[in-house]
N, C-alpha and C positions, 0 to 999 in steps of 0.2 A: 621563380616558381609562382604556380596561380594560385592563393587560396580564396574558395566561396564556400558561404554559408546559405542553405536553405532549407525548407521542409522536405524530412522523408516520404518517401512512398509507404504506402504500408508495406510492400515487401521490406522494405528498407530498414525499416522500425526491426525486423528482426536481425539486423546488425546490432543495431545499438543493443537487444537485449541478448545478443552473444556475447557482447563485450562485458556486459552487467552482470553474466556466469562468468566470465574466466576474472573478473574483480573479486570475485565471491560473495555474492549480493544472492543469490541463490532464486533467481527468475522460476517463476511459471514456467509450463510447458506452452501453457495456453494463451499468456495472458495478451499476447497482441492488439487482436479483435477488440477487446474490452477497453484496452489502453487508447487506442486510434478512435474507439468512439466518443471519446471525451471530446475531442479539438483533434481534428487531423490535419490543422496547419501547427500544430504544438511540437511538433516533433523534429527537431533539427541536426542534421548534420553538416559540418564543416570537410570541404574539398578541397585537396593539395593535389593539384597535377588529376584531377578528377577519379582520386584516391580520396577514401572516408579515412580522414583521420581524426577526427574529434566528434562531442552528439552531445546535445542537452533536449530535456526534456520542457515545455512550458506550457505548460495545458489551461487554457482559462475553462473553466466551470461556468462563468458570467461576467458582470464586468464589473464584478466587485474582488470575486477571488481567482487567485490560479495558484497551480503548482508547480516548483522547479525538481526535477530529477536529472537520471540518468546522466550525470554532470562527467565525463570521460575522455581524456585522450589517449590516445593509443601509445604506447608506454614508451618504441624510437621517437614519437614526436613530442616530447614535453617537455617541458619549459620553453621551448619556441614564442609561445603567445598564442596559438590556435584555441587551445583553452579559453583564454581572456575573451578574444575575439567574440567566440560563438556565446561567451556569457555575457556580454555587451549585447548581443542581438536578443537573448529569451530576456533578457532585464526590460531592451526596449518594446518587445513584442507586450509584456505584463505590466506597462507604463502605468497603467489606471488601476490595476490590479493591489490589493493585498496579497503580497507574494508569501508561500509557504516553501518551507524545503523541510528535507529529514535531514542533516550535516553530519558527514563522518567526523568524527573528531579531530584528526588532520586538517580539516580545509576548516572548522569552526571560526578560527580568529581571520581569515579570509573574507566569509560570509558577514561577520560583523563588521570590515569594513565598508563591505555592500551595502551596509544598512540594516541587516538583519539584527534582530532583537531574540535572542533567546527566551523560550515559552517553561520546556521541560524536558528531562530527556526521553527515550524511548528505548529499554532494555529489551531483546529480543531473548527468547528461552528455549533451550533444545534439549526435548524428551523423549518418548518414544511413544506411539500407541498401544493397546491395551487390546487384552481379551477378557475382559470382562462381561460376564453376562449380568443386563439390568434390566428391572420389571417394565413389562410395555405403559410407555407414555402419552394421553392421549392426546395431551400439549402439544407435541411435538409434533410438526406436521414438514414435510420437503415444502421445500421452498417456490416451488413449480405449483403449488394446491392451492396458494396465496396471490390474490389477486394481485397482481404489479403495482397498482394503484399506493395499496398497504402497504407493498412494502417499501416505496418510493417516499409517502407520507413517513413512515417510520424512521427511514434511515436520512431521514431530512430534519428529524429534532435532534439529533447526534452532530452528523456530519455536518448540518448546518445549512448546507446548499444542495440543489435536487441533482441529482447524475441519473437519471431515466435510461439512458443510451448505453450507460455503462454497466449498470447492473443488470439490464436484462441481457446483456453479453456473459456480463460474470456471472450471473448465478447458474447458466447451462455450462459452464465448462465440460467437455472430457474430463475422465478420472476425477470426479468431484464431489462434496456433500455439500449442500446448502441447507440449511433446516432451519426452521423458526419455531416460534413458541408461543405458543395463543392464550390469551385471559379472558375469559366472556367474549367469545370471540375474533379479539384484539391482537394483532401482532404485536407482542410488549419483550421480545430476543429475536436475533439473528444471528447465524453463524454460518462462515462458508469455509470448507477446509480444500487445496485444491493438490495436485502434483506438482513436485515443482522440479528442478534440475538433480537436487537430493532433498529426498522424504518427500515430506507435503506442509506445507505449511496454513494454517491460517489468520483468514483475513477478511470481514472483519468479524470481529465478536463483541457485539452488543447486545447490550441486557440491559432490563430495567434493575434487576436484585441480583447480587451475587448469586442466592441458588440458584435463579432460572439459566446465569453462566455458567456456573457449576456443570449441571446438567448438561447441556448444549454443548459444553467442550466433550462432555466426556461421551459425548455419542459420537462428535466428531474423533474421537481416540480410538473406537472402535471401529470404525470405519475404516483406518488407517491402519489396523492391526500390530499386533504386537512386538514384532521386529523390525517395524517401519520408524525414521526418526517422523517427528514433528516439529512442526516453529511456532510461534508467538510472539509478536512483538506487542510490549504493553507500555503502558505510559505511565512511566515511574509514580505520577500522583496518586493513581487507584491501588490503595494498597489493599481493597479486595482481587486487584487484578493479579497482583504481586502473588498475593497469597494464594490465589487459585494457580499460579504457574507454579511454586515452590510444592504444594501439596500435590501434584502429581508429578514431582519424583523429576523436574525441569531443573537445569541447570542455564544461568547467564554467561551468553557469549560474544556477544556484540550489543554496542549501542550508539543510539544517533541525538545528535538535540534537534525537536522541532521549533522553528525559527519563522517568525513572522518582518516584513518589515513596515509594518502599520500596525494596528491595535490589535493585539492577542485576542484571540473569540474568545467567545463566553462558551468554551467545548463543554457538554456535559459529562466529564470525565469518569465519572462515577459510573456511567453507562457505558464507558469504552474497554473493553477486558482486552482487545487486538484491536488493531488498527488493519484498514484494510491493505496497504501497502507503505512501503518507503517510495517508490517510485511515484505517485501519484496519488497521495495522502489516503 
């Protein structure tokens, strides 16, 4: 049998995030486009008999950091080594890279053999949207009203590194909210809540103050309306993040540890209430 490894096609990309619904990772509808514009040599699938049976994600941002995702074989082919394999290729594709992942629990003592160094974990929460009605805010503005510039600068004291490609992919999604939150001006919150396989989930949600996340979630709850579920994934350190998921009525059901294998950033946590994805940090 022939097995190869190479870069997907963006067609292709949405295999690997079929497979990342039926794991129960709970995918975007949208989130393709956004993902291929990070690194669209990032994206790999492994070929048996020029059948996809395996995919890892490696996206570099620069050539300081990248992210591993999407890490999957197709469930007749495993323990074979195809796995192994194609994680040997996004390892060597990320050689000069501070490599990140989000680790299921299960593969955790794997990844530390790789080298990964455990950061913190990331608790995901599932609530529901709301019908709330709240007094008009004049802070609050869609995210399309805000110069790109702003919000690239912004979301680069957080994230750390600039994603320009990616976020002006994400923040148009179909079925979506984006909103941000202004101070004299200033972009000082963002939030994007989008559809996803079930409910909607957001990602990311940063704030300068817990009220200005406060708020910002709970527009994105109304958005999503009141029998719709929602997601959160937050980073166990911020326990205003904690607290903002527990007081709207969230319940914990998954979680991942984020894992570096070089020196842990200096994230400013305090500012992260959601993380923009597990797939690609």
């Amino acid at each position: 049998m022939n097995y190869k490894v190479r870069s997907a096609t963006r067609d292709e990309l949405e295999i690997m995030i079929e497979w990342a619904a039926k794991e129960g990772w709970n995918p975007g509808l949208y989130d393709g486009n956004s993902f291929y514009a990070i690194d669209n040599k990032g994206f790999l699938l492994g070929f048996l008999d020029n059948k996809p049976v395996s995919s890892i994600s490696a996206v570099k941002y620069n050539k300081d950091f990248g992210f591993i995702g999407f890490y999957i074989a197709k469930p007749e082919h495993r323990g074979k080594g195809y796995g192994y394999q194609i994680w040997k290729e996004a390892m060597k594709y990320l050689m000069s890279q501070n490599i990140a992942l989000d680790g299921v629990v299960a593969q955790q003592k794997n990844y530390k053999k790789s080298g990964f160094k455990l950061a913190y974990r990331h608790i995901r929460y599932e609530g529901f949207g709301t019908d709330h009605k709240i007094k008009d805010n004049k802070n609050i503005v869609l995210l399309s009203k805000v110069g790109i510039d702003s919000l690239i600068n912004y979301d680069k004291k957080i994230f750390l590194h600039k994603r320009k490609e990616f976020l002006k992919q994400w923040i148009n999604q179909p079925e979506s909210l984006a909103v941000g939150y202004l101070g004299n001006k200033k972009l000082i919150g963002y939030g994007m809540v989008r559809r996803c396989r079930k409910g909607f989930k957001v990602g990311p949600l940063f704030a300068d103050t817990k009220e200005i996340a406060f708020v910002l979630f709970e527009r994105m709850r109304i958005f999503v309306g009141k029998n719709n579920l929602i997601y959160l994934d937050v980073p166990e350190p911020n326990k205003d993040a904690v607290a903002l998921a527990k007081e709207s009525g969230m319940k914990p059901m998954f979680e991942t540890a984020r894992m570096y294998t070089k020196n842990i950033p200096k994230t400013p946590l305090t500012k992260v209430f959601g993380v923009t994805t597990f797939e690609v940090g």
